[in-house]
MDTraj code that builds the backbone (N, CA, C; nanometers):
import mdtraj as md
import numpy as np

residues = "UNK UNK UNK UNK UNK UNK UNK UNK UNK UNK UNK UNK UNK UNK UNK UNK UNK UNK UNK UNK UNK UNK UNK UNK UNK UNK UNK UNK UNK UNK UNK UNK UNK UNK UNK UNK UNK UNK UNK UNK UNK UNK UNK UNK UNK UNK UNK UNK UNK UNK UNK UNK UNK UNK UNK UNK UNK UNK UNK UNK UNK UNK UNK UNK UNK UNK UNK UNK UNK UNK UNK UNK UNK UNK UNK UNK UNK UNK UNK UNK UNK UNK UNK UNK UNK UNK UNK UNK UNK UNK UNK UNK UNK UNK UNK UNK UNK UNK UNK UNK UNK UNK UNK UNK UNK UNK UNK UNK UNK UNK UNK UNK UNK UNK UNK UNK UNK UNK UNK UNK UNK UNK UNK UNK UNK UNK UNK UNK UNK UNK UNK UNK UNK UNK UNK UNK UNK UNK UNK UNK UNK UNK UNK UNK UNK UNK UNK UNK UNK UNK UNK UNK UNK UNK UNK UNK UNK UNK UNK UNK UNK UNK UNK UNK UNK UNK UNK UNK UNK UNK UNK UNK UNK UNK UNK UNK UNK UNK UNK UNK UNK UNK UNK UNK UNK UNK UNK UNK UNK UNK UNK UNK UNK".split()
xyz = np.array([
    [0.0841, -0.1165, 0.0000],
    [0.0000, 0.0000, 0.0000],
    [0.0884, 0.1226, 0.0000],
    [0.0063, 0.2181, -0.0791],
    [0.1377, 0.3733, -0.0764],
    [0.0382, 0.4593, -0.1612],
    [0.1231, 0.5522, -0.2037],
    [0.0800, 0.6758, -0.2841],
    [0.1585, 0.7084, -0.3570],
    [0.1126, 0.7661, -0.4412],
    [0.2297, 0.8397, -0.5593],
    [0.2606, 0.9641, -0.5110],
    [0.2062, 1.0697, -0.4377],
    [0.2245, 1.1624, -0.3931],
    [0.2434, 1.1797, -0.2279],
    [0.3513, 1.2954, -0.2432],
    [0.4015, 1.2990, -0.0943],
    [0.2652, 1.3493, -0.0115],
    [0.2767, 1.3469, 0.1157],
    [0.2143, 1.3599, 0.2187],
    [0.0611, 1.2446, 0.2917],
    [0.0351, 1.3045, 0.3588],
    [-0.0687, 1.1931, 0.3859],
    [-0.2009, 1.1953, 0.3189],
    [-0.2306, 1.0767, 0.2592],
    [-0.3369, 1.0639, 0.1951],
    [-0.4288, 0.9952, 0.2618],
    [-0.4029, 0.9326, 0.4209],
    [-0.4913, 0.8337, 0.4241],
    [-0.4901, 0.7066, 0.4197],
    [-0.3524, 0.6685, 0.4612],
    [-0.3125, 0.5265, 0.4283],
    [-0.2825, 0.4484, 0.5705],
    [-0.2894, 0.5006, 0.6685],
    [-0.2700, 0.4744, 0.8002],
    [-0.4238, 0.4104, 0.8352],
    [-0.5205, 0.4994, 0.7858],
    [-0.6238, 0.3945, 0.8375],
    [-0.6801, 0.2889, 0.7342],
    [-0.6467, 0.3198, 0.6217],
    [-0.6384, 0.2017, 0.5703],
    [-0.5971, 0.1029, 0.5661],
    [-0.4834, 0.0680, 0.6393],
    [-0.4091, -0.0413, 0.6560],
    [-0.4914, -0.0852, 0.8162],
    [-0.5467, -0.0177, 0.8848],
    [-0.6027, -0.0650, 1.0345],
    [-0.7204, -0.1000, 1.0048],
    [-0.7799, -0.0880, 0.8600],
    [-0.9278, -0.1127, 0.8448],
    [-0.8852, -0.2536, 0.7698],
    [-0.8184, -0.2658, 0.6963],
    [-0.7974, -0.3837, 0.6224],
    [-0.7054, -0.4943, 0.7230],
    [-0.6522, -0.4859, 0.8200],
    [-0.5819, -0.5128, 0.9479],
    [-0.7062, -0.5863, 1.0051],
    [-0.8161, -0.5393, 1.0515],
    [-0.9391, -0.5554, 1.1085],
    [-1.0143, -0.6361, 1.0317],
    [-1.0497, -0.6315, 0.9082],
    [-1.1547, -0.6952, 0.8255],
    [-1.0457, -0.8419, 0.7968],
    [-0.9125, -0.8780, 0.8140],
    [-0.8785, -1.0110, 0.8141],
    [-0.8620, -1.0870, 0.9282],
    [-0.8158, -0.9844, 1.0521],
    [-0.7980, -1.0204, 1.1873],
    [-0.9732, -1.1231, 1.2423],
    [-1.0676, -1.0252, 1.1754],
    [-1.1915, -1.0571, 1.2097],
    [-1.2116, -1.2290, 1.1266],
    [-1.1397, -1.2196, 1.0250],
    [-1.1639, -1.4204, 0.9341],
    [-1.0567, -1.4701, 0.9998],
    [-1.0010, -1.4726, 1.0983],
    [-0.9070, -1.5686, 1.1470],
    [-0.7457, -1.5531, 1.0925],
    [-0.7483, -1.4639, 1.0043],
    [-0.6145, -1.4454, 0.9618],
    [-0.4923, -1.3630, 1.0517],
    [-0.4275, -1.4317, 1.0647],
    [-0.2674, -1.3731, 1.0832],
    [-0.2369, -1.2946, 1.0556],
    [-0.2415, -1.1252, 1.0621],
    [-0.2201, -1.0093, 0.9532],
    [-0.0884, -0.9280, 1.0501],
    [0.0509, -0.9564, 0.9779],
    [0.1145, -0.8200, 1.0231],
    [0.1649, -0.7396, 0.9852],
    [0.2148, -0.6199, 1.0182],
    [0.2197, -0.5089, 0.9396],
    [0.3171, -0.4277, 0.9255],
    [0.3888, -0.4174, 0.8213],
    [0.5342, -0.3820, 0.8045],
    [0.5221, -0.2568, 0.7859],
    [0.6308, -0.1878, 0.8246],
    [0.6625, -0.0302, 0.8324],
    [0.7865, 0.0251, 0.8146],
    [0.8463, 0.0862, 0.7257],
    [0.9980, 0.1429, 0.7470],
    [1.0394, 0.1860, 0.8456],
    [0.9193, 0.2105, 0.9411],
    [0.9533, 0.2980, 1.0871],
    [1.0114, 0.4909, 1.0750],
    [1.0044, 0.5417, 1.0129],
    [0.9898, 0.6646, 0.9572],
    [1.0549, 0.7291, 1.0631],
    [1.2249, 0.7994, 1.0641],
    [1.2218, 0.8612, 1.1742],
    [1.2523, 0.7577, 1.2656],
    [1.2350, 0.6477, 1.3103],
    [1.3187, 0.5585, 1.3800],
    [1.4543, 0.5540, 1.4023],
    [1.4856, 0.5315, 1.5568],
    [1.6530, 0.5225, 1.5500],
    [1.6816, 0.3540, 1.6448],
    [1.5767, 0.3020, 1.5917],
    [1.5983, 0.1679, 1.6905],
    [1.7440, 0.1035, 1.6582],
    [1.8109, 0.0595, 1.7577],
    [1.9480, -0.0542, 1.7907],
    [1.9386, -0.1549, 1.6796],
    [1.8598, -0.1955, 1.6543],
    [1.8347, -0.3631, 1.5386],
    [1.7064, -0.3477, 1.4784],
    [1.7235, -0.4004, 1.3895],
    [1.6094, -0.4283, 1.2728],
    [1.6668, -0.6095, 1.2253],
    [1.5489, -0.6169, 1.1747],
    [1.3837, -0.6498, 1.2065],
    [1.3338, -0.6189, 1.3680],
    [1.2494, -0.4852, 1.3713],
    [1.2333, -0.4441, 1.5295],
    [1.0532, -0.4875, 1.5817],
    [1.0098, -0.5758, 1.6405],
    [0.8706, -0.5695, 1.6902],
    [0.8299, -0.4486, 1.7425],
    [0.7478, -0.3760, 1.7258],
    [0.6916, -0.2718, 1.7816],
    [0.5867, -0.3071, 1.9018],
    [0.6015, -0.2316, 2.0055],
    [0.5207, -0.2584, 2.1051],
    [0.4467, -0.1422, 2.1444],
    [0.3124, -0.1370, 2.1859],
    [0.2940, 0.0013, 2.2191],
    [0.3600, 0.0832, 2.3045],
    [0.3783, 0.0179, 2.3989],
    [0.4944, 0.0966, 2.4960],
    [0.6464, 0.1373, 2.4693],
    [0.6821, 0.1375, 2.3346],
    [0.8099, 0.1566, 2.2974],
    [0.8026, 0.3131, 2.2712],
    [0.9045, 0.3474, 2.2915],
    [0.9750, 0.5069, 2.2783],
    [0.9517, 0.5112, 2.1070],
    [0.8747, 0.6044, 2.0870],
    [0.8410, 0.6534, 1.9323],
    [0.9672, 0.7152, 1.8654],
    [1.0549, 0.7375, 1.9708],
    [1.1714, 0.7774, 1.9009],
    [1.2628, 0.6949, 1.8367],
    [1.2193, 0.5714, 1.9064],
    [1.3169, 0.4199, 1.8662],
    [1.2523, 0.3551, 1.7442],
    [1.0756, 0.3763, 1.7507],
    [1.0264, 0.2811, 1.6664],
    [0.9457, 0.4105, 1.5457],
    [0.9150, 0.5136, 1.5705],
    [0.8597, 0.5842, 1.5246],
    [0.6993, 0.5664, 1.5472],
    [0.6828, 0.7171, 1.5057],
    [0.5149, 0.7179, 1.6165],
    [0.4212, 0.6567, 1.5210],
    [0.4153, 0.6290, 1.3608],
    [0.3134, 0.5826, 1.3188],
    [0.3039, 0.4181, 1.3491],
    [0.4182, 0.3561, 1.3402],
    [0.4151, 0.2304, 1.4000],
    [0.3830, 0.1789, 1.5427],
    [0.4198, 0.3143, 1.6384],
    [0.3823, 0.2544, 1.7564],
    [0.1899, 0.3001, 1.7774],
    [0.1783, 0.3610, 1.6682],
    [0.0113, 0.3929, 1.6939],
    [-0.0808, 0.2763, 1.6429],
    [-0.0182, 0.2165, 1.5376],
    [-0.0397, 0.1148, 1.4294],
    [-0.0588, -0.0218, 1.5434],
    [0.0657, -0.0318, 1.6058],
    [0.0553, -0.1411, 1.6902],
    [-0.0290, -0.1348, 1.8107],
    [-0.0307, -0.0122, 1.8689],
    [-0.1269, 0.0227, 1.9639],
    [-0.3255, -0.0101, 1.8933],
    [-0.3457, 0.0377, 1.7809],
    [-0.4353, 0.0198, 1.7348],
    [-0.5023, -0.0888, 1.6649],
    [-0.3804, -0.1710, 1.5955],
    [-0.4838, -0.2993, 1.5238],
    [-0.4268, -0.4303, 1.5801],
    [-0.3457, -0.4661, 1.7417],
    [-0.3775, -0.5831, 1.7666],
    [-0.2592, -0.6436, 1.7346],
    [-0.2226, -0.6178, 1.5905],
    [-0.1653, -0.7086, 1.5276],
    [-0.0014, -0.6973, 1.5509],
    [0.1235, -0.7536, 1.4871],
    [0.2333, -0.7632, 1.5089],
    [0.2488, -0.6877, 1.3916],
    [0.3294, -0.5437, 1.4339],
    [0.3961, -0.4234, 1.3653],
    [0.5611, -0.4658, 1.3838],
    [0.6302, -0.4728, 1.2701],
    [0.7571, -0.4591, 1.2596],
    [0.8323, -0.3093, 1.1710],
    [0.9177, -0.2495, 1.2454],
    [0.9552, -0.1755, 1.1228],
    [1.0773, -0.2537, 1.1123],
    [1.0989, -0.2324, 0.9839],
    [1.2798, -0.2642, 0.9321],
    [1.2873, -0.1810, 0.7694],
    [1.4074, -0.0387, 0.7428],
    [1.4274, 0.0207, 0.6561],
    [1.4245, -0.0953, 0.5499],
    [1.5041, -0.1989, 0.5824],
    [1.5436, -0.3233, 0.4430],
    [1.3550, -0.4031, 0.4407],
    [1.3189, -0.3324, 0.4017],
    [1.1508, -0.4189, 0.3676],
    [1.1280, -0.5764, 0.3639],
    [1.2339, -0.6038, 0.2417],
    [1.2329, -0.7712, 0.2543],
    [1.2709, -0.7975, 0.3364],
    [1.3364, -0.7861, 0.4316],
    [1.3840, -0.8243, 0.5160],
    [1.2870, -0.8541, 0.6608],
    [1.2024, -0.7357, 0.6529],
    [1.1276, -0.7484, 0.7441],
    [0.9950, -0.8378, 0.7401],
    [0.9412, -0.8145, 0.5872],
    [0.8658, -0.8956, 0.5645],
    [0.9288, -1.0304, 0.5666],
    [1.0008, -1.1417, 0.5629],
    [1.1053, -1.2279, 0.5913],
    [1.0374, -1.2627, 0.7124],
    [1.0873, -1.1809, 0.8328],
    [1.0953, -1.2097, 1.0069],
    [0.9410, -1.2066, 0.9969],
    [0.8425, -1.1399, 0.9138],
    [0.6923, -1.1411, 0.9618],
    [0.6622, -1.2487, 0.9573],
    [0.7365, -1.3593, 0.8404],
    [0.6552, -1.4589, 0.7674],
    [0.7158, -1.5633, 0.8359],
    [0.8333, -1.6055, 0.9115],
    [0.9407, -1.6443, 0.9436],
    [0.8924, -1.7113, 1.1161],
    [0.9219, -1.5829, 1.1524],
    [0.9385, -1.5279, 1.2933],
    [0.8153, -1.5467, 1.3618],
    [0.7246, -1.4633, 1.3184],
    [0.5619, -1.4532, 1.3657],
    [0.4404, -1.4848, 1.2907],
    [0.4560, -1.5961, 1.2162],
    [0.3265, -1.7063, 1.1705],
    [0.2728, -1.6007, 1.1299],
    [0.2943, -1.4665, 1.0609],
    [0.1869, -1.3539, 0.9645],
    [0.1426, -1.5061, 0.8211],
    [0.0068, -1.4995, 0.8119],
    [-0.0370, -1.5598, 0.6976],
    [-0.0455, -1.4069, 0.6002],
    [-0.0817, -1.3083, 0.6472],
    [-0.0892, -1.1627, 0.5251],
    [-0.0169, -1.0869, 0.6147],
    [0.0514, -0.9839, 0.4924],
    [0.1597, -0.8678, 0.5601],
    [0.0962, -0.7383, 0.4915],
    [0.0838, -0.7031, 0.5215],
    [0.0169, -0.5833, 0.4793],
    [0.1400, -0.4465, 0.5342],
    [0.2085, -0.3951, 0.4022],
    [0.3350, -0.3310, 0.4452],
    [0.2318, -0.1567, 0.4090],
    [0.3045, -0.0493, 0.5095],
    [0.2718, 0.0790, 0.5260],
    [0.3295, 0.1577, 0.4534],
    [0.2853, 0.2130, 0.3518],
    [0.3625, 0.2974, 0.2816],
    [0.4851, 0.2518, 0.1867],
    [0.4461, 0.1668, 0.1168],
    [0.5586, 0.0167, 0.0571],
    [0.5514, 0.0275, -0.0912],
    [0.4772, 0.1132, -0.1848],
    [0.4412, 0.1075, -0.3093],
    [0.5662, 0.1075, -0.3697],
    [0.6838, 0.2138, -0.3501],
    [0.7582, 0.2487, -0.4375],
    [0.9089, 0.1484, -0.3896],
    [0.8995, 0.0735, -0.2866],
    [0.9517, 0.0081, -0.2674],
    [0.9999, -0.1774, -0.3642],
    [1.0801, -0.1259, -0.4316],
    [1.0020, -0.2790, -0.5831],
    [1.1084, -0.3947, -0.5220],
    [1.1625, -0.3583, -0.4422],
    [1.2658, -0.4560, -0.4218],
    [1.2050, -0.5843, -0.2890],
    [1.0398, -0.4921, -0.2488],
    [1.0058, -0.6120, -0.1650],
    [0.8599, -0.6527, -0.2938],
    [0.8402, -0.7973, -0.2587],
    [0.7544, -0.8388, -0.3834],
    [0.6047, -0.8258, -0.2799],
    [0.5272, -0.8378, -0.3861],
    [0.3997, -0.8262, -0.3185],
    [0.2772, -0.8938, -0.4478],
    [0.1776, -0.8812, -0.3851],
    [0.0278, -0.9498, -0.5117],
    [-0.0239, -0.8521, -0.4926],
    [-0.0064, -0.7982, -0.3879],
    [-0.1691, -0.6929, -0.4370],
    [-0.0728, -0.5205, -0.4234],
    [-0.1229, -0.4441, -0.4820],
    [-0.0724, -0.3181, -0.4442],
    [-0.2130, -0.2085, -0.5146],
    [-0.2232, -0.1270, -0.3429],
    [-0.3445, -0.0297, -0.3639],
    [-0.2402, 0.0961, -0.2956],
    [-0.3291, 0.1725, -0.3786],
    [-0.2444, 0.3125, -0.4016],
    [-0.3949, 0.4422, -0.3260],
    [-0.3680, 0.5245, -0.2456],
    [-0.4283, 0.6259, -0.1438],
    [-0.4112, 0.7125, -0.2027],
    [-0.5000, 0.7672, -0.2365],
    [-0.5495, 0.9057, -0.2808],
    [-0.6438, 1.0431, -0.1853],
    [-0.6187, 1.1197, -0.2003],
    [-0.7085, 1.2385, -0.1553],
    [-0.7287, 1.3458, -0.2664],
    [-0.7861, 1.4156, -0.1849],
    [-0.8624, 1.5459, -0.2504],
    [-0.7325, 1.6201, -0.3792],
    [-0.6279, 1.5645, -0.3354],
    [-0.5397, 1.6942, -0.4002],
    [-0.4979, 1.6425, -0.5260],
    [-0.4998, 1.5050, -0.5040],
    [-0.5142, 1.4114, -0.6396],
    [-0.3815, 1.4236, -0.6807],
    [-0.2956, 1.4206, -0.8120],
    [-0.1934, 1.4658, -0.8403],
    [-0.1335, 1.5635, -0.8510],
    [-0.2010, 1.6762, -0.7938],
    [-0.1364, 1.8234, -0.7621],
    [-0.1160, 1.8769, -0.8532],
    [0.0038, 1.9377, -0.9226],
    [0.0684, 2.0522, -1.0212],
    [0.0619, 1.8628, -1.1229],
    [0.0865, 1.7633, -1.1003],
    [0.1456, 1.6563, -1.2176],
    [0.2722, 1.6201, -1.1979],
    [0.3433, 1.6954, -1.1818],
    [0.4927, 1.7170, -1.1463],
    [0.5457, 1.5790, -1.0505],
    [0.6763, 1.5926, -1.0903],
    [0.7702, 1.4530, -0.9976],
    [0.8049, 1.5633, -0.9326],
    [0.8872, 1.4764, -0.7882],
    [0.9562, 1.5644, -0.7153],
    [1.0973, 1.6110, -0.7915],
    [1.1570, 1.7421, -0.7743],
    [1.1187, 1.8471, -0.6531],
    [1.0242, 1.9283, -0.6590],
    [0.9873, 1.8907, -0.8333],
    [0.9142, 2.0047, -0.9199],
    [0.7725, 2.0581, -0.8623],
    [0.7371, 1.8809, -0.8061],
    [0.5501, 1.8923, -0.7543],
    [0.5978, 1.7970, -0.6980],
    [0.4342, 1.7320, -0.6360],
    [0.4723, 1.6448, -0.5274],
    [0.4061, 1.4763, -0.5568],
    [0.4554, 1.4846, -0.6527],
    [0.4322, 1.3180, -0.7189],
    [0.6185, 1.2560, -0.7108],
    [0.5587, 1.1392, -0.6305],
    [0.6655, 1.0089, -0.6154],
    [0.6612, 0.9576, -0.7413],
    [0.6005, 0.9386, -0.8263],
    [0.5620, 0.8650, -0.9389],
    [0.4974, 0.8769, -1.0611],
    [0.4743, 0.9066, -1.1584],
    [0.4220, 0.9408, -1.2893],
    [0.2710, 0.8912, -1.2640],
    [0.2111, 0.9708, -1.2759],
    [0.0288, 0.9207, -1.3249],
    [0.0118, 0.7498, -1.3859],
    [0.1255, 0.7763, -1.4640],
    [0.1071, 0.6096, -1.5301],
    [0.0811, 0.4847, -1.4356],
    [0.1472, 0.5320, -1.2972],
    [0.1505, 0.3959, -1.2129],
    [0.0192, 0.3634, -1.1273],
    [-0.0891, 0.4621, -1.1724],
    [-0.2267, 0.4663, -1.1314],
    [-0.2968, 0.3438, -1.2189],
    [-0.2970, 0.3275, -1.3055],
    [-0.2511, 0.1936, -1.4177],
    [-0.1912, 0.0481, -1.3774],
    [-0.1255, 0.0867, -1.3081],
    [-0.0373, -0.0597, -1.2690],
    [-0.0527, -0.1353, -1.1777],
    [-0.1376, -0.0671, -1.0762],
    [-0.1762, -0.1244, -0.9304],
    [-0.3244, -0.1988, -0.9533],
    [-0.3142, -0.2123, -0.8191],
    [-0.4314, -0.3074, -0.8108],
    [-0.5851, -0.2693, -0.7907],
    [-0.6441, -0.1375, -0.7317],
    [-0.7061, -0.0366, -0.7194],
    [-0.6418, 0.0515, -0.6611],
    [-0.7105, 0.1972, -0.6600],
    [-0.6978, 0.3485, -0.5975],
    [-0.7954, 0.3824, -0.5410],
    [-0.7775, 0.3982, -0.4259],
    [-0.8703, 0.4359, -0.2888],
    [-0.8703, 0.5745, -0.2545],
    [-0.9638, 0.6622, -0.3179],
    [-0.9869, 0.7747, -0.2597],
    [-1.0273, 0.7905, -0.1311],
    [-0.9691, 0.8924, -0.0370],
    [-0.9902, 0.9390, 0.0558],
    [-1.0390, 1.1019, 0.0333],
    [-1.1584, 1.1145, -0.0145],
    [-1.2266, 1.2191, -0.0058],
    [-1.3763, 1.2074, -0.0542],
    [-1.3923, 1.3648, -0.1291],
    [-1.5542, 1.3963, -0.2116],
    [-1.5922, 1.2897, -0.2756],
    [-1.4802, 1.2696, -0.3973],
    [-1.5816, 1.1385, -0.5052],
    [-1.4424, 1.1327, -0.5896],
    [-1.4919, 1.0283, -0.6696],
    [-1.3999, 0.9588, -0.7485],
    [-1.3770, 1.0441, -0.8654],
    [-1.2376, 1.0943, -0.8943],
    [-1.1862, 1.1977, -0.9670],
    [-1.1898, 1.0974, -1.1171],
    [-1.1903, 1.2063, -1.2863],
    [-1.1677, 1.1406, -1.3830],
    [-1.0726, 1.1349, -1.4458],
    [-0.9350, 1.0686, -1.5007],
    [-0.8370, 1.0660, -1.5454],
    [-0.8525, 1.0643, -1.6953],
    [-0.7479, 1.0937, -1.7480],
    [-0.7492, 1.1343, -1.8937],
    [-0.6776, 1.0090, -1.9218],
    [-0.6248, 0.8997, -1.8885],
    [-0.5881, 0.7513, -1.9136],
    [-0.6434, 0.7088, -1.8204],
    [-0.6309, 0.5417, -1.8612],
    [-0.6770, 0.4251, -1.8204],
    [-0.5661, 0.4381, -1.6844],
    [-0.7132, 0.3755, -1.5518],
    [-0.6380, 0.3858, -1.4103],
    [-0.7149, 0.2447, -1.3887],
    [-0.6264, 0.1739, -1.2887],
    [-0.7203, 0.0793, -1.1791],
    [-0.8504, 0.0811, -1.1464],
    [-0.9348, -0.0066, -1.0995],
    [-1.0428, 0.0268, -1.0320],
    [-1.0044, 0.1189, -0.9149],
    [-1.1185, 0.1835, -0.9339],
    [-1.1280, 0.2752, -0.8298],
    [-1.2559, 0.3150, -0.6834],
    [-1.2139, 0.3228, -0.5752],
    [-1.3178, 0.3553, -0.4870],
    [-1.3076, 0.4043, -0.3931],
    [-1.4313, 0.4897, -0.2809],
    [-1.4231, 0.6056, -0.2456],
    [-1.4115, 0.5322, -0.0443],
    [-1.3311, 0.6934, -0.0410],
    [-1.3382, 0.6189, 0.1400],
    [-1.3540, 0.7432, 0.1984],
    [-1.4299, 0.7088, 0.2613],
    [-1.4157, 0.9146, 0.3648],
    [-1.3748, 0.8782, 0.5486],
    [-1.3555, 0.9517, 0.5994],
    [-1.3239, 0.9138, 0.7268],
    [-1.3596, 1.0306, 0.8263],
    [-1.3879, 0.9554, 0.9546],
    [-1.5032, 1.0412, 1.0626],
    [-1.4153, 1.0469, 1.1701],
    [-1.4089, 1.1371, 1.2643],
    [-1.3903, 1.1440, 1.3693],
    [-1.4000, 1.0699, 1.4372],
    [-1.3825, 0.9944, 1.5787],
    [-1.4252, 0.9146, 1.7014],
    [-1.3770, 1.0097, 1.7804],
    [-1.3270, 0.9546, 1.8764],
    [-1.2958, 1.0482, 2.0034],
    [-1.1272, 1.1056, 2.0192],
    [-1.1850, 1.2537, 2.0705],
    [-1.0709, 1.3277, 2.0422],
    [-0.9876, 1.2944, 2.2232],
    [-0.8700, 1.2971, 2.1993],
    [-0.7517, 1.3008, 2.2819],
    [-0.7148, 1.4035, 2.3975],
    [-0.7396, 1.4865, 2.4872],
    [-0.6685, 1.5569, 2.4883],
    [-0.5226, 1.5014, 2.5386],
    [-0.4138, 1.5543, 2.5103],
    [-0.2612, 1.5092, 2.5231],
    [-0.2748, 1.5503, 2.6372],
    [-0.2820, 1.6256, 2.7181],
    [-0.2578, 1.6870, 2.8495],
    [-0.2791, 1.6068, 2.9549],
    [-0.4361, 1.5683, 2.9771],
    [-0.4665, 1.5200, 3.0797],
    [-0.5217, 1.3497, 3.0329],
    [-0.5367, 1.3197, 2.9224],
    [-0.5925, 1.2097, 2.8717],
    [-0.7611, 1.1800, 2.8813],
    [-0.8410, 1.3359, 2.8896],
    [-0.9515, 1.3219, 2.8971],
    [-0.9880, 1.2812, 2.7234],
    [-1.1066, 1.2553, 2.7365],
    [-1.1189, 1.1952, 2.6132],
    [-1.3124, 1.2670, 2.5935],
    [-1.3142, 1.2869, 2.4299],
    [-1.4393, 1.3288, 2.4076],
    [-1.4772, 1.3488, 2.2789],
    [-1.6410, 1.3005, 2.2240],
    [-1.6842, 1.3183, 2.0793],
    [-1.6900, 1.4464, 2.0197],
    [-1.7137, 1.5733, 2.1353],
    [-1.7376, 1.7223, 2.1201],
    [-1.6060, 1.7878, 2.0978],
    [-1.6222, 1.8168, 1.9442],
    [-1.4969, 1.9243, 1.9263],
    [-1.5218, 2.0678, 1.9949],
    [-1.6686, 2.0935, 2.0372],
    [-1.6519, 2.2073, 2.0941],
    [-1.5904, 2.2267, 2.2854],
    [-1.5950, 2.1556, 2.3063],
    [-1.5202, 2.1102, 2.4447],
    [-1.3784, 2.0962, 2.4342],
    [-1.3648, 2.0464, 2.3096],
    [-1.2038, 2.0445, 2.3290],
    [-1.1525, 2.2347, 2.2548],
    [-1.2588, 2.3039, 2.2369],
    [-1.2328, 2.4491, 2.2205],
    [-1.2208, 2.4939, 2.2769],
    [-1.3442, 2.4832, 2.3931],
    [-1.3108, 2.5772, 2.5360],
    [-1.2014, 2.5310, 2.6074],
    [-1.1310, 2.3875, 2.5871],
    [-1.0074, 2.3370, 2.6768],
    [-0.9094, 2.4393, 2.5729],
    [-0.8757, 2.4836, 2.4757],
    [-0.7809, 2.5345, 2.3952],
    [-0.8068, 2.6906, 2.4311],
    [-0.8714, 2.7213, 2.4642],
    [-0.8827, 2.8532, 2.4668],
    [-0.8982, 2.8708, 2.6217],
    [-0.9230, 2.7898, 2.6959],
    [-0.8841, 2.8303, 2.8337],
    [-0.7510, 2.8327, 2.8470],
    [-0.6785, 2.7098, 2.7879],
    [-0.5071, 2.7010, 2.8479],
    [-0.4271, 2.8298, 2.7712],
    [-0.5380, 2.9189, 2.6853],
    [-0.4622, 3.0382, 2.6517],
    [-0.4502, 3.1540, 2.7566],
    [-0.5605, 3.1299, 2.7908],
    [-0.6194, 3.2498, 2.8568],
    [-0.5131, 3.2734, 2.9615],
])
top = md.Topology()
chain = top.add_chain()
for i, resn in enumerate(residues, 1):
    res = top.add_residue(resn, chain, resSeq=i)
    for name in ("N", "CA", "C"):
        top.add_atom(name, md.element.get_by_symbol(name[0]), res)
traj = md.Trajectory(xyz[None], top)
C-alpha cells in the first residue's frame, strides 16, 4: 500500500481497516513499516505500544497500539517482511507505505489518494508526485480518501471512495477523552487564557 504523492493521503487507516476486516476471518495479519524517523538498535524491530516513538517511530507505535496485530519496522523491507513470515506465523503482511519500494515483492498493491489528487502533475522536486500518473494503471485499485472519485485522462485501476469520521478526540494533556470538538475548544482557549 502507498501513494504516488508525498504527504498523507490516508493510508494509516487504511491499513487498520484492512488489518481488522482479516484479523476478524481468522487471519494472521502483520504489518510492516519502514519505521519513519526511527533510530531503533536492530532491525527487524517488533513494535510494542509501549516503545519510545523515538526508537520505533510514532506511526508504527500507533499502528501497533491500534490494530492488535504484530507491527515490525525494518528500513530493508524484505527483510522485514522475511521475520513477519518467518518469525511470527503472519499468513498476510500488509506493508505501510511500501508502493515504491520494488525490491520487496507483493500481489496486491493499492495506491491512497485524496482530494489533491496529483497536484501541479509534477515529480519531485518540481511537484509532489513520487511517481508518474502512469503507475495509477499498474496497481491493483486506488482508494480515494475524499468527495468522489476523480476522472483521469488515461486508463487507471479500479477505483473507490473512502471518507473518514472522527471518534474520540484526545486531549494530550490530561488524557480526557471526548466526541465534542466544541469542548475540546473551550479546553484550547482556556489554556490560553
Amino acid at each position: 500500500m502507498g501513494n504516488i504523492s508525498v504527504g498523507g493521503n490516508g493510508k494509516t487507516p487504511v491499513v487498520l481497516a484492512l488489518a481488522e476486516y482479516y484479523k476478524k476471518r481468522g487471519v494472521t495479519v502483520g504489518i510492516l513499516s519502514r519505521g519513519y524517523g526511527a533510530q531503533s538498535p536492530v532491525y527487524p524491530r517488533i513494535v510494542n505500544v509501549d516503545d519510545n516513538p523515538a526508537e520505533v517511530g510514532d506511526e508504527p507505535r500507533l499502528l501497533a497500539g491500534r490494530s492488535g496485530c504484530t507491527v515490525v519496522i525494518d528500513p530493508v523491507r524484505a527483510r522485514g517482511a522475511k521475520y513477519l513470515e518467518s518469525h511470527c506465523g503472519c499468513d498476510l503482511i500488509i506493508c505501510d507505505d511500501g508502493l515504491q519500494h520494488y525490491a520487496l515483492s507483493r500481489d496486491i498493491e493499492l495506491v491512497v489518494m485524496d482530494d489533491r489528487r496529483i497536484g501541479s502533475g509534477y515529480l519531485l522536486p518540481m511537484g509532489p508526485l513520487r511517481e508518474g500518473i502512469w503507475r495509477l494503471g499498474n496497481v491493483d485499485a486506488v482508494i480515494h480518501n475524499g468527495s468522489s472519485i476523480p476522472d483521469f485522462d488515461q486508463s487507471v485501476a479500479p477505483q473507490f471512495l473512502m471518507s473518514l469520521s472522527a471518534g474520540e478526540f484526545v486531549n494530550v494533556a490530561n488524557g480526557e477523552e471526548t466526541t465534542s470538538l466544541a469542548s475540546l475548544q473551550s479546553v484550547q482557549c482556556s489554556a490560553l487564557a
